[in-house]
C-alpha positions as CSV (number, residue, x, y, z in Angstrom):
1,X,9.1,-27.8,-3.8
2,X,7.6,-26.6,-6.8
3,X,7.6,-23.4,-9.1
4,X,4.5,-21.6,-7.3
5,X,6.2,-22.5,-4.0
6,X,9.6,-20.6,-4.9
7,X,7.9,-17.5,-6.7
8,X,5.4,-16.8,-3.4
9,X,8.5,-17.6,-1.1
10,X,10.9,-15.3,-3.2
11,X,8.4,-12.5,-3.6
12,X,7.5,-12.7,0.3
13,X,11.1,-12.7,1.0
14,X,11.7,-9.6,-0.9
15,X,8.8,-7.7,0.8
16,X,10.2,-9.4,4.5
17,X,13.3,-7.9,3.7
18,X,11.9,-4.6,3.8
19,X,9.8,-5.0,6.5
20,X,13.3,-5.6,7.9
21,X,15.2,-2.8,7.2
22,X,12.0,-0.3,7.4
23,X,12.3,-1.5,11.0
24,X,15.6,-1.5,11.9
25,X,16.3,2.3,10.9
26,X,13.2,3.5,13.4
27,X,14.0,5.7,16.3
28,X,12.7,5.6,19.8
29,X,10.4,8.0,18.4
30,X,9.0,6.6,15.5
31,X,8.8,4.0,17.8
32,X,6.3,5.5,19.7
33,X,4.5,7.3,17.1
34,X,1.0,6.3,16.7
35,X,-0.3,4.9,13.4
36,X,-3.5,6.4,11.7
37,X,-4.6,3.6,10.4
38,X,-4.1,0.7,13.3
39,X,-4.2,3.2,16.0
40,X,-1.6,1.4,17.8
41,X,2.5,2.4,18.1
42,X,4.4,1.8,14.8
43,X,6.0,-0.2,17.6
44,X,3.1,-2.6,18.1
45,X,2.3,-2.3,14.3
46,X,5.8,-4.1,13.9
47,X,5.7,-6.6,16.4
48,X,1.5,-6.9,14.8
49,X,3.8,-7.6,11.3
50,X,6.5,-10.0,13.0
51,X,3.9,-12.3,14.9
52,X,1.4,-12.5,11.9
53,X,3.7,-14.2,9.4
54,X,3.2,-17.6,11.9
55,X,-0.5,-17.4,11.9
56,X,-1.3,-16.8,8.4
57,X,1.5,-18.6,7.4
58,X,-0.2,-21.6,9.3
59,X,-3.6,-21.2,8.0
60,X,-1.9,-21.4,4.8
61,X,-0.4,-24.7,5.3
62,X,-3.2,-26.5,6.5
63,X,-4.9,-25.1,3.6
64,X,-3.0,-26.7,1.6
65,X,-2.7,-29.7,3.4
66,X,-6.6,-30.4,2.8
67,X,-8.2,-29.2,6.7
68,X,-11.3,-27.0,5.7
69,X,-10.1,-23.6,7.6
70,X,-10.1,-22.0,10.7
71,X,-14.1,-20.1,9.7
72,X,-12.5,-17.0,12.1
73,X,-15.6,-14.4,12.7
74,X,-14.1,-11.1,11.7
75,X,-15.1,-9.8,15.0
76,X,-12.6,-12.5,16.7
77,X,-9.7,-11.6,14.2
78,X,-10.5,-7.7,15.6
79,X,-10.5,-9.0,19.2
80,X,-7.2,-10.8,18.5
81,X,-5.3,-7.8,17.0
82,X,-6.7,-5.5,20.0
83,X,-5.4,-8.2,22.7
84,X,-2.1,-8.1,21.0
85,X,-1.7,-4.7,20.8
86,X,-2.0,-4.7,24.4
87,X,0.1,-7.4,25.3
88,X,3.1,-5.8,23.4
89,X,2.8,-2.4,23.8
90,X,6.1,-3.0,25.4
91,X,7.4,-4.6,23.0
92,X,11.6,-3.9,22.2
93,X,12.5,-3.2,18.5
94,X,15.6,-5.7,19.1
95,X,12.7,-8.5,20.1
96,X,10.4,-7.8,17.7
97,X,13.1,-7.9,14.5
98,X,14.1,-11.1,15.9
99,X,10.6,-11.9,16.0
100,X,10.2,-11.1,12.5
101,X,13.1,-13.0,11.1
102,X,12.3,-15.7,12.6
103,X,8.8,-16.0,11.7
104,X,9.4,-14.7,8.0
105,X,12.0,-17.7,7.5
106,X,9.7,-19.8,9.0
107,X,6.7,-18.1,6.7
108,X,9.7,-18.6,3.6
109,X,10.0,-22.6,4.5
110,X,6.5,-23.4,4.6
111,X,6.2,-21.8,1.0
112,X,8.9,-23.8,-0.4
113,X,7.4,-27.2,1.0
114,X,4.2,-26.9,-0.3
115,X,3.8,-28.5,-4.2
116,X,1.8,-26.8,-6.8
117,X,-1.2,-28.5,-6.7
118,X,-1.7,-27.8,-3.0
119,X,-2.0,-24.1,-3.1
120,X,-5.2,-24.5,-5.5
121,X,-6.8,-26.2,-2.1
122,X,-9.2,-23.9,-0.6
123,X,-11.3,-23.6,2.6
124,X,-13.5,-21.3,4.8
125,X,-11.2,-18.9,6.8
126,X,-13.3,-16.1,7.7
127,X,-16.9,-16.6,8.6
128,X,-19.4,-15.3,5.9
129,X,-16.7,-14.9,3.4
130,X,-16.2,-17.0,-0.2
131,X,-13.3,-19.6,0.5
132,X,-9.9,-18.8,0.4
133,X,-7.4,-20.7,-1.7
134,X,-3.9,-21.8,0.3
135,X,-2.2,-19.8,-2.8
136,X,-4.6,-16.6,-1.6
137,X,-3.0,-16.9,1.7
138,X,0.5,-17.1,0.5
139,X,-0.8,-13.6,-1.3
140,X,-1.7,-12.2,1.9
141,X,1.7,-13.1,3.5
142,X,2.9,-10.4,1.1
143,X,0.0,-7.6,1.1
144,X,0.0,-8.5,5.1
145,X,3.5,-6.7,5.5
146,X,2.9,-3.9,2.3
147,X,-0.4,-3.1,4.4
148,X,0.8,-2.4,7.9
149,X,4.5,-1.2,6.7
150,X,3.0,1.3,4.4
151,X,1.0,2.5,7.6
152,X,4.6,2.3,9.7
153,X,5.8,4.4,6.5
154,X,3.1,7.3,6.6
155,X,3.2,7.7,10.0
156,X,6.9,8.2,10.8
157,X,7.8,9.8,7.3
């Protein structure tokens, strides 16, 4: 583990931990309520919170462990968020705080294992956009969550 490792992991921690308690205190009505800026259920926008920590959280690590990048066209990240907001419109808030534990320790772990060095690594992870460095990804963990929770926030209040 090294010093970058334990800053990025404490500081996405902290913003987890929100996430967390944002979520937990929503009502079946917030619940429901729709987000302006996702257009999807603060439901789904949680669930869209919980499940992302995995994937970014593994484009990170291979990132940092030297693979060049996934090179996603923004059009299939769009077409991946729109499927998922599908598949769990659903979705419970009990599964989807699970969910988001679970992933956001996960997320936490990976941070703390990778050295130093390894987050200067950098590849291609959206087509026809400049590289992104493993250490921008562990960023993104953290503005992923203030992004879509600020959005959760505005819409139920």
């Amino acid at each position: 583990m090294g010093a970058k490792g334990e800053t990025f992991a404490r500081q996405f921690e902290a913003k987890a931990q929100e996430a967390t308690a944002v979520i937990e205190k929503l009502s079946d009505a917030d619940w429901k309520k729709v987000t302006a800026a996702e257009k999807w259920p603060v439901g789904v926008t949680a669930h869209h919170i919980a499940s992302a920590h995995q994937g970014i959280g593994g484009i990170m690590k291979a990132l940092a462990d030297g693979k060049s990048g996934p090179n996603i066209p923004m059009e299939a990240l769009n077409q991946m968020n729109a499927q998922h907001a599908k598949d769990f419109a659903g979705c419970t808030k009990a599964e989807t705080v699970e969910l988001h534990k679970k992933n956001a320790a996960a997320a936490a772990a990976l941070l703390r294992g990778i050295d130093d060095a390894a987050f200067d690594k950098s590849g291609s992870v959206f087509s026809g956009a400049p590289a992104m460095s493993a250490g921008q990804m562990a960023g993104i963990l953290c503005s992923h969550i203030d992004e879509h929770l600020g959005s959760i926030k505005k819409t139920v209040g």
